[in-house]
C-alpha positions in Angstrom: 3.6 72.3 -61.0 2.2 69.5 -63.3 3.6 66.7 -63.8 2.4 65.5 -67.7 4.1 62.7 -67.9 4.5 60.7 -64.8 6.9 57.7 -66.2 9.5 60.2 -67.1 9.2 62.0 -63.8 9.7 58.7 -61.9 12.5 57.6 -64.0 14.2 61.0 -63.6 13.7 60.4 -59.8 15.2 57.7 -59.9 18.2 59.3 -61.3 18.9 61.6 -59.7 18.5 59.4 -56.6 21.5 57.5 -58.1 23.3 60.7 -57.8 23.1 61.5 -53.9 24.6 63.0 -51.9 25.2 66.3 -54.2 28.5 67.6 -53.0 28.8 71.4 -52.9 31.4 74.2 -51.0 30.6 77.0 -49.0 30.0 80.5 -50.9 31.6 83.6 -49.5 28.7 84.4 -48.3 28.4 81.6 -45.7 32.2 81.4 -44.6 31.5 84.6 -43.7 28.6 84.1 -41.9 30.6 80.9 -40.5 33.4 82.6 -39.2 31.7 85.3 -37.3 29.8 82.5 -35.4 33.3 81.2 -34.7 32.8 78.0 -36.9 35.8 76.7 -38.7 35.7 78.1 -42.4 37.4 76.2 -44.8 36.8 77.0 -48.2 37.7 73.2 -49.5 35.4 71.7 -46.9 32.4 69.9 -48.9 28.9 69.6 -47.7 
């Protein structure tokens, strides 16, 4: 990937590093996969 303008690549670094952590919820998928490991699945948990 090029970057063709590196200012605006920085500053939308920057951004987004204003915006971490990125909270997110488990998909179906991974509870699944969670509860057959025996882990506890909660659904509201975020990560």
């Amino acid at each position: 990937m090029r970057i063709d303008d590196y200012n605006a690549a920085k500053a939308l670094t920057e951004k987004l590093k204003e915006s971490l952590p990125i909270k997110t919820r488990a998909g179906k998928e991974f509870l699944k996969t969670l509860k057959q490991k025996g882990e506890e699945a909660d659904p509201d948990r975020e990560f």
